[in-house]
DORORO-883080 format. One record per residue (C-alpha): residue in three letters; x, y, z. Coordinates in steps of 0.001 Angstrom, whole numbers. Layout:
% residues N
res:xx:yy:zz
ALA:X:Y:Z
...
//
This chain:
% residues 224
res:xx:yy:zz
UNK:0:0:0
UNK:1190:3832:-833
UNK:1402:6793:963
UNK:-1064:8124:-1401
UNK:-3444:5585:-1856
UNK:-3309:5148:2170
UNK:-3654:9369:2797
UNK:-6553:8626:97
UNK:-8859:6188:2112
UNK:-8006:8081:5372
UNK:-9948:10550:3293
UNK:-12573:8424:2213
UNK:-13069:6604:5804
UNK:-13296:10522:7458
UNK:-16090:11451:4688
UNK:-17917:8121:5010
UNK:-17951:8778:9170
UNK:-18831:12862:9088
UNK:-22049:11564:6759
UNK:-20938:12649:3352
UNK:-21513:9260:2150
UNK:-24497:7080:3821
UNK:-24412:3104:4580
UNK:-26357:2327:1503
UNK:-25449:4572:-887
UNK:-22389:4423:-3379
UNK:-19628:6192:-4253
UNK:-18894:8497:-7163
UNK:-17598:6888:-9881
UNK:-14431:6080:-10278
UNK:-13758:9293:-12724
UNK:-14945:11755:-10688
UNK:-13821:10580:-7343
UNK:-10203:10308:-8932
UNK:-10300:13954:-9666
UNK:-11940:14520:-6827
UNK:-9102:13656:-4731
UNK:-6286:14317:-7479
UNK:-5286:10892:-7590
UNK:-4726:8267:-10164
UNK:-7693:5294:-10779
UNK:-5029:2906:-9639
UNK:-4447:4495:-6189
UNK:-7815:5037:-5883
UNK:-8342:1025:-6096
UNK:-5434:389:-4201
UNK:-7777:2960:-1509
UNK:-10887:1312:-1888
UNK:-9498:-2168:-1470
UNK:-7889:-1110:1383
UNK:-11491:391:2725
UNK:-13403:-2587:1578
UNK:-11200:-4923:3918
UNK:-12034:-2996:6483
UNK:-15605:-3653:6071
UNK:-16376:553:5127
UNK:-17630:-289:1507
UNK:-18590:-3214:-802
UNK:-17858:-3502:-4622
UNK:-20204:-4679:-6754
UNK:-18858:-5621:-10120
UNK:-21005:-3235:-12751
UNK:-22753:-1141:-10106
UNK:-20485:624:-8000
UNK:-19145:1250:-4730
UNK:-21321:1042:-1622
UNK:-20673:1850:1666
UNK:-21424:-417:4336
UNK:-21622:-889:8260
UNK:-19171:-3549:8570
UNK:-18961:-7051:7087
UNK:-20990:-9618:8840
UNK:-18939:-13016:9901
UNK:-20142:-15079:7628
UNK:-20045:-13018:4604
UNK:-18037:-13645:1584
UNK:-13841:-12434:2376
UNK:-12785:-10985:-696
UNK:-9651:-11997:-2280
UNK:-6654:-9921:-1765
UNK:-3556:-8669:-3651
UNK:-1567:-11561:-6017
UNK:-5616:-13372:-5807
UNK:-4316:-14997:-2479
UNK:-6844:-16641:-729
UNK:-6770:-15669:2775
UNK:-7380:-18865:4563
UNK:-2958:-19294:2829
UNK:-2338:-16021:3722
UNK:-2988:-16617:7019
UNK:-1628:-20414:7230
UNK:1602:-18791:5527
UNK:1979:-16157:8414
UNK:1313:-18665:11290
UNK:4516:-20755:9713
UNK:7075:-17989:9598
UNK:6028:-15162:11719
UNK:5907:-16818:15078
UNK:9683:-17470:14083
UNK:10096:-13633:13286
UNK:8971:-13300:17078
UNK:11208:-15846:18726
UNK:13859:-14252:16631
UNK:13238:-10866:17739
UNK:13514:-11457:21601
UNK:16445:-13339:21217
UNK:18003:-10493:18989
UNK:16342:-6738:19091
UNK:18425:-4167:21095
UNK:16727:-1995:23255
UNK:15982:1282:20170
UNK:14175:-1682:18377
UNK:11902:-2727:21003
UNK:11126:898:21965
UNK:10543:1875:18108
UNK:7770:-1700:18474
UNK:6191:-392:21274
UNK:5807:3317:19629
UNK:3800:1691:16830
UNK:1745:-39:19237
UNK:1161:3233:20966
UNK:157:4216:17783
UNK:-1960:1702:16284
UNK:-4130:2085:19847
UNK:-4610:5578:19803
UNK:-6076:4999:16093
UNK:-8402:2874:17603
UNK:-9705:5511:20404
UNK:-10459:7732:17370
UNK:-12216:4907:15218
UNK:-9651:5333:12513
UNK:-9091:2124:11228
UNK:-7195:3168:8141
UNK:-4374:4320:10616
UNK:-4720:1605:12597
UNK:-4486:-889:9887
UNK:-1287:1063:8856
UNK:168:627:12669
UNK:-800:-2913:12880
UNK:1026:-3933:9584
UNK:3843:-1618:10767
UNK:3880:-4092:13878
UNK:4384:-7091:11912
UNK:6885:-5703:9665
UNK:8959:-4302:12380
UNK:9161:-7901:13651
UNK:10395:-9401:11091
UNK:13358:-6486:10313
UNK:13996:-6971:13599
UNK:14526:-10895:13990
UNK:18253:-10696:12772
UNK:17705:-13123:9743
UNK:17745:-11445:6450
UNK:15967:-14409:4606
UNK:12794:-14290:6662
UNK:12955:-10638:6534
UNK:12872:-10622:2726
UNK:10147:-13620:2309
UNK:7487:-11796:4859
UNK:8285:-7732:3133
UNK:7946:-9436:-173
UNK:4387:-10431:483
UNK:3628:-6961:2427
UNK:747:-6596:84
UNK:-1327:-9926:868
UNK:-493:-9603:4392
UNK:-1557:-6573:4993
UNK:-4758:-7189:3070
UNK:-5514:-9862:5367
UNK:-4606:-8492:8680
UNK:-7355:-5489:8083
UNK:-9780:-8118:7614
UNK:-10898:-8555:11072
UNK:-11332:-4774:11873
UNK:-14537:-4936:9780
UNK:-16334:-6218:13075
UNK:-16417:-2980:14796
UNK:-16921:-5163:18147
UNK:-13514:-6809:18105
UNK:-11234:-4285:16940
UNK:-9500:-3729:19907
UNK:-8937:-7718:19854
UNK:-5516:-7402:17275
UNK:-3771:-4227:19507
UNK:-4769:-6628:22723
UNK:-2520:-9472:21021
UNK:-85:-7405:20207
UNK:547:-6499:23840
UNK:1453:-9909:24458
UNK:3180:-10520:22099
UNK:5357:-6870:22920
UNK:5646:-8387:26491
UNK:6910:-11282:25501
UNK:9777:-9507:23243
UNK:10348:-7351:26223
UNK:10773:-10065:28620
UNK:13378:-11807:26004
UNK:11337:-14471:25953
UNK:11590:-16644:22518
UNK:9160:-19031:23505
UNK:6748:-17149:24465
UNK:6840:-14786:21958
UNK:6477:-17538:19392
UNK:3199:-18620:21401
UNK:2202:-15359:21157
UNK:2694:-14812:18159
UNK:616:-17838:17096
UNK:-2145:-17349:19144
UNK:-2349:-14022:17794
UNK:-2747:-14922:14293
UNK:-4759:-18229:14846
UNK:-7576:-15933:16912
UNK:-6918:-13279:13917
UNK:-8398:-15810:11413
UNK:-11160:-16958:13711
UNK:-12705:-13859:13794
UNK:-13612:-14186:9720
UNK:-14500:-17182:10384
UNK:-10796:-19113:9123
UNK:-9953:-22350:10319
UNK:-6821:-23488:8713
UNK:-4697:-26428:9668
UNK:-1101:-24891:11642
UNK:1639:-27512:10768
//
C-alpha cells in the first residue's frame, strides 16, 4: 500500500464517518472521485481495497461502490492482492512469523523494542479515534517491524515481499467494529513477551495471535 493511496482512504473513511456518504449509498464513480481527490484510478483502487477490507464499503462488479456498516462473519472475504486466498495467507503467516517473534527477543536491542512499542502506541490511539485506516497502517507496521527486527535477512525478505497480501488480510478482522480492539490486545502480548526476552513465548504469542486473527472471519486453517 502507498502513501497516497493510504492518505486517500483516510480521506474516504473521514467522509464516510462525518455523513458525506451514507451506509447504503455508493460512491462516485471512479472518474470523478479520482479527480476529486487528485489521484490516479489505480491508487484510488489500491484505496478502496484497502477500505473494503475494512468492512467501510462493498464492490459490486457493474454497479459501484457502496458503503457499508461492517462485514458480517459469515459473509463472503474478498480476495486480496496476487488473488491470495486468505485462509494461505494466514496459514503462511502462522509458519514464519511466530519465528520472526522468537527471533526478535532473542536479537532486538533496546531502540528496536522501543521503536515496536511506539507503533503499538500508535496503532491504539487509532483505535480511540475509530480510525481504522491508521490503525491498519500501525498494525502492519507491527508485523513488519518484527520481522526487520529478527536478525535473519531471509525471513525478513520472504514476509516484506508479500507486504501486500499480508496486509490485506490483517485489516480483515477490523470490519467487526466489536472486536477491533482484539488485534492491539494481542499485540501487547506478544510486545511483552519480546520485552521479557522471551523466545518461547513470543512464538506462542505470536501464534495465538494470528490463529484468533483468522477466527474472527470465520478461518480455520490447519497450523503444521
Amino acid at each position: 500500500m502507498t502513501r497516497l493511496s493510504s492518505f486517500a482512504a483516510q480521506t474516504l473513511q473521514r467522509q464516510i464517518h462525518e455523513g458525506q456518504y451514507q451506509p447504503g449509498s455508493s460512491l462516485p464513480g471512479q472518474r470523478e472521485l479520482s479527480s476529486a481527490l487528485g489521484i490516479s484510478r489505480t491508487v484510488l483502487r489500491e484505496a478502496v481495497s484497502m477500505l473494503e477490507a475494512l468492512g467501510l464499503v462493498h464492490s459490486q462488479p457493474g454497479k459501484g461502490v457502496f458503503v457499508t456498516t461492517g462485514r458480517s462473519s459469515n459473509g463472503e472475504l474478498p480476495m486480496g492482492p496476487l488473488d491470495m486466498p486468505p485462509h494461505a495467507v494466514f496459514q503462511f503467516r502462522s509458519i514464519i512469523e511466530p519465528a520472526a517473534a522468537a527471533l526478535m527477543a532473542r536479537n532486538a536491542g533496546d531502540a528496536e523494542i522501543a521503536a515496536l512499542q511506539a507503533t503499538q502506541d500508535r496503532m491504539q490511539t487509532a483505535l480511540h479515534e475509530m480510525d481504522l485506516v491508521t490503525a491498519a497502517d500501525a498494525d502492519l507496521e507491527f508485523h513488519l517491524a518484527i520481522a526487520e527486527s529478527s536478525a535473519n535477512p531471509m525471513l525478513t525478505a520472504a514476509i516484506t515481499a508479500l507486504e501486500a497480501p499480508i496486509g490485506y488480510s490483517l485489516r480483515l478482522p477490523f470490519a467487526n467494529p466489536a472486536e477491533i480492539w482484539e488485534p492491539a490486545d494481542e499485540h501487547r502480548v506478544v510486545l511483552d513477551a519480546i520485552t521479557r526476552r522471551d523466545p518461547d513465548a513470543a512464538h506462542a504469542a505470536m501464534r495465538t495471535h494470528l490463529v484468533r486473527a483468522a477466527a474472527r472471519i470465520s478461518i480455520d486453517f490447519e497450523t503444521p
